[in-house]
FIKOL-790342 format. One line per field, with one value per residue: x, y, z negated of N, C-alpha, C in turn. Coordinates in steps of 0.1 Angstrom, whole numbers, padded with zeros to 4 digits. Example, Ala and Ser with C-alpha at 12.3 -4.5 7.8 and 13.67 -1.06 7.14 Angstrom:
% FIKOL-790342
neast <- [0132:0128]
nnorth <- [-0057:-0022]
nup <- [-0078:-0071]
caeast <- [0123:0137]
canorth <- [-0045:-0011]
caup <- [-0078:-0071]
ceast <- [0132:0129]
cnorth <- [-0033:0000]
cup <- [-0078:-0079]
END
This chain:
% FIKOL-790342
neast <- [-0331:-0333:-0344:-0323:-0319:-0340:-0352:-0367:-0378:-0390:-0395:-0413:-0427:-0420:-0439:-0458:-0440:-0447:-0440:-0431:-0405:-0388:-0369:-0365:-0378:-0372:-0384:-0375:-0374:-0356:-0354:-0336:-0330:-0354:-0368:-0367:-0365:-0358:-0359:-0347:-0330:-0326:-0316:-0316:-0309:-0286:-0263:-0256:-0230:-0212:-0184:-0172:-0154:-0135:-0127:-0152:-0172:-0205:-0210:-0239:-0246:-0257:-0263:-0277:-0304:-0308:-0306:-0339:-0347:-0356:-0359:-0364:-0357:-0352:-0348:-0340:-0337:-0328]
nnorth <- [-0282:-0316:-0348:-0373:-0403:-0428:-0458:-0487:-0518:-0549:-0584:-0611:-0633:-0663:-0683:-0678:-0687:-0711:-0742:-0740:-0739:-0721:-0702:-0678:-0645:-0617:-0585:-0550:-0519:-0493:-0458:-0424:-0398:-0381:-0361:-0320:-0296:-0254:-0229:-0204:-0206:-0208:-0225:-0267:-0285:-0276:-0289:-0297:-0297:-0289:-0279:-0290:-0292:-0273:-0240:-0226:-0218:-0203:-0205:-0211:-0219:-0248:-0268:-0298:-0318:-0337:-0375:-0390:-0424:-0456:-0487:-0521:-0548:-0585:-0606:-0641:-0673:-0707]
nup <- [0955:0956:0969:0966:0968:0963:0944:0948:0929:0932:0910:0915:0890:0875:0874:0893:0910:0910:0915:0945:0964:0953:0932:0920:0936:0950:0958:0972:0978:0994:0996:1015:1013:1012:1002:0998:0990:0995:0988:0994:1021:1052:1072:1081:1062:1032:1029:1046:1079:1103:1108:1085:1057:1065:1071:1072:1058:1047:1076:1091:1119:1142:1131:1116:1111:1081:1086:1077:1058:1055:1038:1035:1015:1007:0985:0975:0963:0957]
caeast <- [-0334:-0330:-0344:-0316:-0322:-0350:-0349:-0379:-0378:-0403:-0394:-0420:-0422:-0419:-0453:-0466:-0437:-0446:-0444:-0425:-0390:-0380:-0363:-0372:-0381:-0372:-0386:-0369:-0378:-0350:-0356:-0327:-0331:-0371:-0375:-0357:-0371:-0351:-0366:-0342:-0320:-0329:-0311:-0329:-0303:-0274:-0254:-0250:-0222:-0206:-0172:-0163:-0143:-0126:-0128:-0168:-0184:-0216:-0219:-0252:-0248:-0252:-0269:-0285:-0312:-0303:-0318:-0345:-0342:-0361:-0351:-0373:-0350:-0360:-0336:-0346:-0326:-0331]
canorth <- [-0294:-0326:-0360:-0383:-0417:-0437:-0475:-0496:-0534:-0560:-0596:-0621:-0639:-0682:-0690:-0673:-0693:-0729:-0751:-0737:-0742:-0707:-0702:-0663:-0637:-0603:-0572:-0540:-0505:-0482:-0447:-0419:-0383:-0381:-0344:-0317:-0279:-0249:-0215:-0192:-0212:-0209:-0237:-0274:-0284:-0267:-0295:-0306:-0284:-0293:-0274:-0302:-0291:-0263:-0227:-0225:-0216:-0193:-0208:-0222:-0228:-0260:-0277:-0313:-0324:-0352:-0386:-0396:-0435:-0463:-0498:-0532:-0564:-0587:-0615:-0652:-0681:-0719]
caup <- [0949:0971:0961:0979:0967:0956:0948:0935:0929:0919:0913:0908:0879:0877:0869:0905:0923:0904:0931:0957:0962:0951:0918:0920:0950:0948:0971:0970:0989:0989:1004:1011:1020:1012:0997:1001:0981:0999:0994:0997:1028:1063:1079:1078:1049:1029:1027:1062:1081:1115:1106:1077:1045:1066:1066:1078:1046:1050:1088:1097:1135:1151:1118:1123:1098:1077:1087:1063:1063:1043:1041:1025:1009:1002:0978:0973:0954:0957]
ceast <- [-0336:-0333:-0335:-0321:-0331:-0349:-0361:-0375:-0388:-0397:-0408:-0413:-0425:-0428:-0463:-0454:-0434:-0452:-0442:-0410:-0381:-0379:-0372:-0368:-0381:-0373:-0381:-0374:-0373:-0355:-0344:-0333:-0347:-0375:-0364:-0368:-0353:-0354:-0359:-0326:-0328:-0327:-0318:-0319:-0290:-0258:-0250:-0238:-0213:-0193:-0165:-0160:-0135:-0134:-0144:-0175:-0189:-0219:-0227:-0254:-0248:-0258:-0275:-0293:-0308:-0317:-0326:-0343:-0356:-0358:-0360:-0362:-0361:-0348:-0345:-0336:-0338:-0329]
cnorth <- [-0305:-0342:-0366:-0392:-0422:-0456:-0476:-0513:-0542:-0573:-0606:-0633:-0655:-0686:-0685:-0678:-0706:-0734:-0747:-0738:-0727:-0707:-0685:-0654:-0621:-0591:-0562:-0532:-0496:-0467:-0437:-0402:-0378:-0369:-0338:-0299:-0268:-0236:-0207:-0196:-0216:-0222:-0250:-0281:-0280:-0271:-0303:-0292:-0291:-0290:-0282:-0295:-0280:-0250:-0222:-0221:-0205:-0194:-0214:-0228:-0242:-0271:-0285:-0313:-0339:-0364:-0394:-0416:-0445:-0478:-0510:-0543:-0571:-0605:-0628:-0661:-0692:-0724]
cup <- [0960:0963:0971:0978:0956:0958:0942:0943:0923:0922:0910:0901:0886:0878:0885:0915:0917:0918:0946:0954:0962:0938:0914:0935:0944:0961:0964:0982:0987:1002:1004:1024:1019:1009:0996:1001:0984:0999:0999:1009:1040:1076:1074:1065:1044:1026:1037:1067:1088:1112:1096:1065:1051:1063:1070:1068:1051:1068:1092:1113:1138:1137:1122:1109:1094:1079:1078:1067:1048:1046:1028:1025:1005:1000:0975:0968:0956:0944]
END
């Protein structure tokens, strides 16, 4: 089980930007690679694999952990 991707967004509404020269403001917080449930798999995940699409299936050598990552937006309009 593997959460990959998480998004949340909030815009504020008009009435909390009266009187500024913003139409609307939107923050965003995506996340990718955050959880990652592996009981019965030794390696750090089952879906990484140095050898590609070729003949390497059931090789765990040389495995990299995937890079968790998170990332904040943030959208504005005149």
């Amino acid at each position: 089980i593997k959460l990959r991707s998480v998004n949340l967004s909030y815009t504020l509404g008009q009435s909390t930007l009266k009187g500024s020269p913003f139409k609307s403001i939107s923050i965003t917080l995506s996340g990718n690679n955050l959880w990652i449930y592996k009981p019965h798999f030794t390696g750090s995940d089952p879906e990484v694999s140095l050898q590609g699409s070729g003949n390497g299936q059931g090789v765990i050598n040389f495995l990299t952990p995937t890079s968790r990552s998170y990332i904040l937006g943030l959208r504005a309009s005149f």
